[in-house]
PDB file with one MODEL, atoms N, CA, C and O in Angstrom:
MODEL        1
ATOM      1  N   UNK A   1      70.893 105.886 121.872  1.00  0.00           N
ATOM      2  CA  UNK A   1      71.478 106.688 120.803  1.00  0.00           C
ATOM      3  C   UNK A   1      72.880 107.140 121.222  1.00  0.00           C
ATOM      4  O   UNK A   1      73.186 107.316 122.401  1.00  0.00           O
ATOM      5  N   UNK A   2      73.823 107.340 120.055  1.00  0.00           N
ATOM      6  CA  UNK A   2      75.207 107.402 120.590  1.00  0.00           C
ATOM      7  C   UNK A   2      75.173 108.820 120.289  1.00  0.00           C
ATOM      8  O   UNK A   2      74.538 109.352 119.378  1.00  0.00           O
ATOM      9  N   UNK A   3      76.285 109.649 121.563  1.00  0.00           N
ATOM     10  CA  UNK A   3      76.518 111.249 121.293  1.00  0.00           C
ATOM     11  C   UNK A   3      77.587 111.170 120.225  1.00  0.00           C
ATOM     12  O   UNK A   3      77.992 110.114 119.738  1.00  0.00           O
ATOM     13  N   UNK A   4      78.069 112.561 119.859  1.00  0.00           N
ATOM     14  CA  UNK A   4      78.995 112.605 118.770  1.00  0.00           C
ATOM     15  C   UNK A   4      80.313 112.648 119.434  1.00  0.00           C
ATOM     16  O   UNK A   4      81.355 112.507 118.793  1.00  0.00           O
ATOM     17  N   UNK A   5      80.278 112.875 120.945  1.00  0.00           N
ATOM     18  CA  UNK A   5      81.850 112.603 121.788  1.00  0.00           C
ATOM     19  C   UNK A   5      81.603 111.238 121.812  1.00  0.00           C
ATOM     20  O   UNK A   5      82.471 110.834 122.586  1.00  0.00           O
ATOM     21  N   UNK A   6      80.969 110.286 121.452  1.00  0.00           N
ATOM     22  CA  UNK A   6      81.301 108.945 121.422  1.00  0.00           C
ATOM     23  C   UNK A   6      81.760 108.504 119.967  1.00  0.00           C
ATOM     24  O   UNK A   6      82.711 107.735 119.825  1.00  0.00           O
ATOM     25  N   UNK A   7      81.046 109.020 118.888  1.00  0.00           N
ATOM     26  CA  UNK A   7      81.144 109.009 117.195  1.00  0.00           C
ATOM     27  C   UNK A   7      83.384 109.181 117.579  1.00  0.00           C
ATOM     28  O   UNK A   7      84.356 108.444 117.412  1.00  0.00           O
ATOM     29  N   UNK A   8      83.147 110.549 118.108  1.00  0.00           N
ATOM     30  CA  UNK A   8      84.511 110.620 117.880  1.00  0.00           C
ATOM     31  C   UNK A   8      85.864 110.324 118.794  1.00  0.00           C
ATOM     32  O   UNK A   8      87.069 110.574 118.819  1.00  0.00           O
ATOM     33  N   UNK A   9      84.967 109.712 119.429  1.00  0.00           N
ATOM     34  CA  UNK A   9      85.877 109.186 120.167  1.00  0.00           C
ATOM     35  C   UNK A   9      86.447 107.552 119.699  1.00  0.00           C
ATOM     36  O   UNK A   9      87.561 107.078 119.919  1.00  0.00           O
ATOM     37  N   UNK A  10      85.575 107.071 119.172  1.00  0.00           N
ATOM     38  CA  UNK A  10      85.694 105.780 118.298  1.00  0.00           C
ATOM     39  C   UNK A  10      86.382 106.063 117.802  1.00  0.00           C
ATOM     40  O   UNK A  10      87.474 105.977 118.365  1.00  0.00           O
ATOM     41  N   UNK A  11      86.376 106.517 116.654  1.00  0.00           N
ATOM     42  CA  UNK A  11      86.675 107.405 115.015  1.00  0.00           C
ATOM     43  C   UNK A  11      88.504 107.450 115.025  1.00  0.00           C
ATOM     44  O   UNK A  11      89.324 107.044 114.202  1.00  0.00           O
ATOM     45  N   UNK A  12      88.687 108.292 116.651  1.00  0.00           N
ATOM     46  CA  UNK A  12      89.914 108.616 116.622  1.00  0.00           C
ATOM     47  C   UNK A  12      91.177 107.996 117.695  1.00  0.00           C
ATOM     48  O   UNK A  12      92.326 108.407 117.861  1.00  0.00           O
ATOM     49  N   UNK A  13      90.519 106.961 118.262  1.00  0.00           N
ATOM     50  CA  UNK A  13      91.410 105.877 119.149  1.00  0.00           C
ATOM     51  C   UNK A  13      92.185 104.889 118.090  1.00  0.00           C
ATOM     52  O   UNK A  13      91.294 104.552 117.309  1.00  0.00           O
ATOM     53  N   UNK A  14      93.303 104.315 117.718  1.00  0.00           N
ATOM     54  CA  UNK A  14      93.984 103.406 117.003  1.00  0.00           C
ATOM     55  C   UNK A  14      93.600 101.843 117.303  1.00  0.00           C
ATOM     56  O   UNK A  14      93.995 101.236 118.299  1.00  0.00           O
ATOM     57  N   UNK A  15      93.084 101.501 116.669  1.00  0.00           N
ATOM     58  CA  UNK A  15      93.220 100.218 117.216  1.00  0.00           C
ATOM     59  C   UNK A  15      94.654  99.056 117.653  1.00  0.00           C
ATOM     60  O   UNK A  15      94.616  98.011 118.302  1.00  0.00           O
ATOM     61  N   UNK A  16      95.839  99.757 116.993  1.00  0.00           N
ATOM     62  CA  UNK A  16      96.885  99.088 117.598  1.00  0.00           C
ATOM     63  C   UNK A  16      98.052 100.649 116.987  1.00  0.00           C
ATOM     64  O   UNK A  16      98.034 101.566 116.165  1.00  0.00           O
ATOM     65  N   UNK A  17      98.759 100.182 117.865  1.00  0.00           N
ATOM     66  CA  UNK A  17      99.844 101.467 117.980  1.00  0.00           C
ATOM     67  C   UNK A  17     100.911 100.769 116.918  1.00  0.00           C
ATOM     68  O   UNK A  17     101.270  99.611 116.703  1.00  0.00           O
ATOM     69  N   UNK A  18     101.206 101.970 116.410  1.00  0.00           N
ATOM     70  CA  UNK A  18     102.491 101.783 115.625  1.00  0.00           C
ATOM     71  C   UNK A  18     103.398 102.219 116.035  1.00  0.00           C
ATOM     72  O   UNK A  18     103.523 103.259 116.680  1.00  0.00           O
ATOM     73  N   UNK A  19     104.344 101.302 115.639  1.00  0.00           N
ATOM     74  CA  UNK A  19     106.046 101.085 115.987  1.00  0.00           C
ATOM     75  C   UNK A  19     106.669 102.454 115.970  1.00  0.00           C
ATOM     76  O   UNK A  19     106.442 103.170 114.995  1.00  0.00           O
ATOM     77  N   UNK A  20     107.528 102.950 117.073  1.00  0.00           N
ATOM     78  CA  UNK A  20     108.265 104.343 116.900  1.00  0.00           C
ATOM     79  C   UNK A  20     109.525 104.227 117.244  1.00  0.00           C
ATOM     80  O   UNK A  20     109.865 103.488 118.168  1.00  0.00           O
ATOM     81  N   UNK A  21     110.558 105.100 116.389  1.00  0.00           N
ATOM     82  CA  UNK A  21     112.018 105.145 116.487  1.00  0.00           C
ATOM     83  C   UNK A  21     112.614 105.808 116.218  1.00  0.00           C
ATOM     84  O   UNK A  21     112.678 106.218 115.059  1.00  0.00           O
ATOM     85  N   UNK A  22     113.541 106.342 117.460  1.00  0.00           N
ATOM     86  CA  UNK A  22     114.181 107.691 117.448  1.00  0.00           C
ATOM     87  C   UNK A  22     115.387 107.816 116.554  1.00  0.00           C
ATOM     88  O   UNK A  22     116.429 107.161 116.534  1.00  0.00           O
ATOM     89  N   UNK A  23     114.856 109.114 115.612  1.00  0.00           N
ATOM     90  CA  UNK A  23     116.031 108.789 114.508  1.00  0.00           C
ATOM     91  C   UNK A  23     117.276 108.997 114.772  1.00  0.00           C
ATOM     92  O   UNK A  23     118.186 108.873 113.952  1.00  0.00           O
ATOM     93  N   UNK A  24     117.428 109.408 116.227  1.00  0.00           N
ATOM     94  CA  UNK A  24     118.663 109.601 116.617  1.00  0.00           C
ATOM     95  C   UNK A  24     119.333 108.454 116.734  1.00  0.00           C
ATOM     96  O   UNK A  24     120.503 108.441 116.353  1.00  0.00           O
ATOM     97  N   UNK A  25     118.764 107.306 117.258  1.00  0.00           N
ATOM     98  CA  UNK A  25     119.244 105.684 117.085  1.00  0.00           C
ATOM     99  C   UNK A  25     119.691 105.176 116.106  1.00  0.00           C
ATOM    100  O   UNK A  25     120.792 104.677 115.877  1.00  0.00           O
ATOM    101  N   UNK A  26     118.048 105.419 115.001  1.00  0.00           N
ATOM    102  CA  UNK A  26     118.818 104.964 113.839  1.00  0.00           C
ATOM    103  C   UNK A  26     120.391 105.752 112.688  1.00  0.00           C
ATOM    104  O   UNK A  26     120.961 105.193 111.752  1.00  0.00           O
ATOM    105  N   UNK A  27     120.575 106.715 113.088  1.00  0.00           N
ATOM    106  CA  UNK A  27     121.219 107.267 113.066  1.00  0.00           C
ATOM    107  C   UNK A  27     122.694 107.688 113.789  1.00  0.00           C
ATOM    108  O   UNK A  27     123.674 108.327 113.405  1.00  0.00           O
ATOM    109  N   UNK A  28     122.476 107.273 114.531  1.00  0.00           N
ATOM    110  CA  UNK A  28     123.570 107.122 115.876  1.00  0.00           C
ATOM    111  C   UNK A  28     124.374 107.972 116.259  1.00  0.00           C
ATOM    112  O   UNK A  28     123.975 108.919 116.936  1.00  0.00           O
ATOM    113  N   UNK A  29     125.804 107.825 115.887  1.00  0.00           N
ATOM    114  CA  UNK A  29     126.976 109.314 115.971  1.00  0.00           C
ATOM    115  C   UNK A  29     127.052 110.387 114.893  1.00  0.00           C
ATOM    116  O   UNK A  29     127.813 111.354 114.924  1.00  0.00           O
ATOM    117  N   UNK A  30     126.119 110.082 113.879  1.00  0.00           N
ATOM    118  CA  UNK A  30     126.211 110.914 112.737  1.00  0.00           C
ATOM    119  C   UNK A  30     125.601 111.812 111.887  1.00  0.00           C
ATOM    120  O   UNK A  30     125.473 112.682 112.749  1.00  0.00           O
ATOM    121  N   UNK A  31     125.042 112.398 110.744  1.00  0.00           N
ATOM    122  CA  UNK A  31     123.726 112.563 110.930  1.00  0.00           C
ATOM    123  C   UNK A  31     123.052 112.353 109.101  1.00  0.00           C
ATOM    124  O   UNK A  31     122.484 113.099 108.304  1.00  0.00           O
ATOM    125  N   UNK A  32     123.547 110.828 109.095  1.00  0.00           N
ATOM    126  CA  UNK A  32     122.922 110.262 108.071  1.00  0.00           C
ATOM    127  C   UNK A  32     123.120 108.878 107.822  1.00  0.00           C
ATOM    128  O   UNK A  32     124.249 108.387 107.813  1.00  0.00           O
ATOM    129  N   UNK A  33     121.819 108.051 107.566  1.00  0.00           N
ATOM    130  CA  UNK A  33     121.776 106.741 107.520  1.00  0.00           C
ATOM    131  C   UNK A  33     120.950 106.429 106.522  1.00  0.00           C
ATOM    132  O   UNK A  33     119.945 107.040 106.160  1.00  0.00           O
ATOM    133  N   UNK A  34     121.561 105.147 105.958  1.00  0.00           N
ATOM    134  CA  UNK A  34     121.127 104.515 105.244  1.00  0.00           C
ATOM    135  C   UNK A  34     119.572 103.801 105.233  1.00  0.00           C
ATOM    136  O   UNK A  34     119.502 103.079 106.227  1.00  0.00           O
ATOM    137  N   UNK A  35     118.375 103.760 104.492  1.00  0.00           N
ATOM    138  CA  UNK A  35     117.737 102.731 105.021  1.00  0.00           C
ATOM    139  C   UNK A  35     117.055 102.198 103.463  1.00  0.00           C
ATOM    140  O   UNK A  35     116.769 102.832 102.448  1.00  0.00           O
ATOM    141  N   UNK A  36     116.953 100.713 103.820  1.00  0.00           N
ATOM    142  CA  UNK A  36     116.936 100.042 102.760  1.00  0.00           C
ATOM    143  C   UNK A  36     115.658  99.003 102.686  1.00  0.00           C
ATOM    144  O   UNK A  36     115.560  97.923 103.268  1.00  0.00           O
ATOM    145  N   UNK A  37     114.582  99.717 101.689  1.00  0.00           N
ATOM    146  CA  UNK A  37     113.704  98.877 101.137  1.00  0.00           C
ATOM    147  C   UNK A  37     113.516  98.163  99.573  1.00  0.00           C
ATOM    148  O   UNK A  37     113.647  98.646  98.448  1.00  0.00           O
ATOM    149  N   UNK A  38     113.067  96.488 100.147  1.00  0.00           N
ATOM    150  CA  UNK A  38     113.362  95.881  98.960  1.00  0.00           C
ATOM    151  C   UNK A  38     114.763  96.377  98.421  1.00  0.00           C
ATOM    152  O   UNK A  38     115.749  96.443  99.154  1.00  0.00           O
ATOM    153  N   UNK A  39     114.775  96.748  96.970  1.00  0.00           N
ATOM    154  CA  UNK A  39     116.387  96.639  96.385  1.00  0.00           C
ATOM    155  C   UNK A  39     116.827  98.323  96.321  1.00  0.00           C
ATOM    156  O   UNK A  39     117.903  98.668  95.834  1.00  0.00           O
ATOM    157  N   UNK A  40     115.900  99.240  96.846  1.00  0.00           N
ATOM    158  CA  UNK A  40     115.916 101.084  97.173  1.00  0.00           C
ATOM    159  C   UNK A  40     116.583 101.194  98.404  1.00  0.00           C
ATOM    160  O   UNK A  40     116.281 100.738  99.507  1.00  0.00           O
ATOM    161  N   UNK A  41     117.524 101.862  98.045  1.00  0.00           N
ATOM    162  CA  UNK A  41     118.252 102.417  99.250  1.00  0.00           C
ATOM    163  C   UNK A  41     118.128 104.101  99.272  1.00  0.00           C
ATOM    164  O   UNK A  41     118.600 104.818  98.390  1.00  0.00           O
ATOM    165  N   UNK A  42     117.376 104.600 100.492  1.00  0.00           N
ATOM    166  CA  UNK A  42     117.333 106.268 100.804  1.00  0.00           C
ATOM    167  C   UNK A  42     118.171 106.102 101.668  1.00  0.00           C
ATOM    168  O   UNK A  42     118.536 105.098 102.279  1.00  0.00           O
ATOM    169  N   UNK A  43     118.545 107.410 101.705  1.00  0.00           N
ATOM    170  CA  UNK A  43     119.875 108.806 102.906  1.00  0.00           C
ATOM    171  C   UNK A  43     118.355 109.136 103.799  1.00  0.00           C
ATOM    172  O   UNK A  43     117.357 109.503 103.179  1.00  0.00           O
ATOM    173  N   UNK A  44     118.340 108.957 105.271  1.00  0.00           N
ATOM    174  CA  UNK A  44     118.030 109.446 106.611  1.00  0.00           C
ATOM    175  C   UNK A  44     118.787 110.778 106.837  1.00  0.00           C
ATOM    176  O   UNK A  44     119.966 110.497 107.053  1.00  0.00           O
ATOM    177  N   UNK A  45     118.599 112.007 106.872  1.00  0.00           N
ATOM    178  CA  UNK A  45     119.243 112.542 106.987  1.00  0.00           C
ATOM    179  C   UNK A  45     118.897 113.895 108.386  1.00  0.00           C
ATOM    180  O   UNK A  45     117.806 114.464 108.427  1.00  0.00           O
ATOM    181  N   UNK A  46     119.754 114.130 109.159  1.00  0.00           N
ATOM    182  CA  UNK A  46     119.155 115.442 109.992  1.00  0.00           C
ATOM    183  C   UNK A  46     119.674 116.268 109.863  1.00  0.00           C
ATOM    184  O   UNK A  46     120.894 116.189 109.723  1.00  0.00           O
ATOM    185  N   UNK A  47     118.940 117.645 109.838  1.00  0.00           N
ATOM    186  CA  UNK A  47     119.517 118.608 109.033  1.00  0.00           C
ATOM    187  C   UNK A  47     119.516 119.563 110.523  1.00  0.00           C
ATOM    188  O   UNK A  47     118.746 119.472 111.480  1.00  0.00           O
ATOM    189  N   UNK A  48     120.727 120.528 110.303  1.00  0.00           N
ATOM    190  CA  UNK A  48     121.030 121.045 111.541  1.00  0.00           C
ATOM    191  C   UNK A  48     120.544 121.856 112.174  1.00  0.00           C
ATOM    192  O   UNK A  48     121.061 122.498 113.089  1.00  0.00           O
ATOM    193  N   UNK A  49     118.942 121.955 111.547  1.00  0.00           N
ATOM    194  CA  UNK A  49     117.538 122.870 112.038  1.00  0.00           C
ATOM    195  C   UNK A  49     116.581 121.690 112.883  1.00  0.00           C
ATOM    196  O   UNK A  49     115.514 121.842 113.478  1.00  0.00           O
ATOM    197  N   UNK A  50     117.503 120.343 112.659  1.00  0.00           N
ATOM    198  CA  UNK A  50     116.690 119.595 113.610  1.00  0.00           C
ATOM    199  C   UNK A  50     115.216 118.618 112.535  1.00  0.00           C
ATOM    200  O   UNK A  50     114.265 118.027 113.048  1.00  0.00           O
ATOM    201  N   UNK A  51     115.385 118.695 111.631  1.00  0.00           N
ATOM    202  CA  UNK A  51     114.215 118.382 110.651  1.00  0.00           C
ATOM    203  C   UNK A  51     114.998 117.051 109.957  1.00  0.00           C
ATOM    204  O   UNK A  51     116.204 116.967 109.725  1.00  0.00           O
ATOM    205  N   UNK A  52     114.068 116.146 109.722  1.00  0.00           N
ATOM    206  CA  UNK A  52     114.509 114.764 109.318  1.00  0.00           C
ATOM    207  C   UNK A  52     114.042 115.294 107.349  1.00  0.00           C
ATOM    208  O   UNK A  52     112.957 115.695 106.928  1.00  0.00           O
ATOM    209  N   UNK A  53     115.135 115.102 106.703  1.00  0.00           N
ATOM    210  CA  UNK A  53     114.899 114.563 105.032  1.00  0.00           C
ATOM    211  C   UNK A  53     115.167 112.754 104.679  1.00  0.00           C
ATOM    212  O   UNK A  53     116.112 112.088 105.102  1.00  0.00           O
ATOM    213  N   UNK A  54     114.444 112.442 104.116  1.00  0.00           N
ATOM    214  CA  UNK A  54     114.615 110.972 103.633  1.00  0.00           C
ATOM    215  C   UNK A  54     114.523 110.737 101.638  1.00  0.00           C
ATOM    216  O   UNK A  54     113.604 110.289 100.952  1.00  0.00           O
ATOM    217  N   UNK A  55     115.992 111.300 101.213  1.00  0.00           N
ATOM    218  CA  UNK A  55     116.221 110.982  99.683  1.00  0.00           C
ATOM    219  C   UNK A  55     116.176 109.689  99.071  1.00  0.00           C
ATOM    220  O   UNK A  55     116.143 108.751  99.868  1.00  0.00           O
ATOM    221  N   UNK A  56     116.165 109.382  97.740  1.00  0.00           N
ATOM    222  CA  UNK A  56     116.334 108.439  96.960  1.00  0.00           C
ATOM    223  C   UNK A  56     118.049 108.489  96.777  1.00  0.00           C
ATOM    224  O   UNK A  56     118.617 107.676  96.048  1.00  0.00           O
TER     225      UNK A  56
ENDMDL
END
């Protein structure tokens, strides 16, 4: 019989990691970038409290 630290331990491991990127990169010297899906282009933006916005 399985314990429930095994239930959740399953439950909450990823099976593959997702991709991460520092928006400071994508962003670089400035503190707003473009990013473009399909034919939508949003503003990346960091706001000077340190908090990422992403507009239409």
């Amino acid at each position: 019989m399985m314990g429930l630290q095994s239930i959740v331990a399953q439950t909450t491991t990823p099976a593959t990691r997702l991709p991460q990127y520092d928006a400071r990169d994508l962003i670089k010297d400035g503190d707003q970038a473009h990013i473009i899906l399909d034919d939508q282009t949003y503003v990346l933006r960091i706001t000077r409290a340190g908090k990422l916005i992403l507009t239409k």
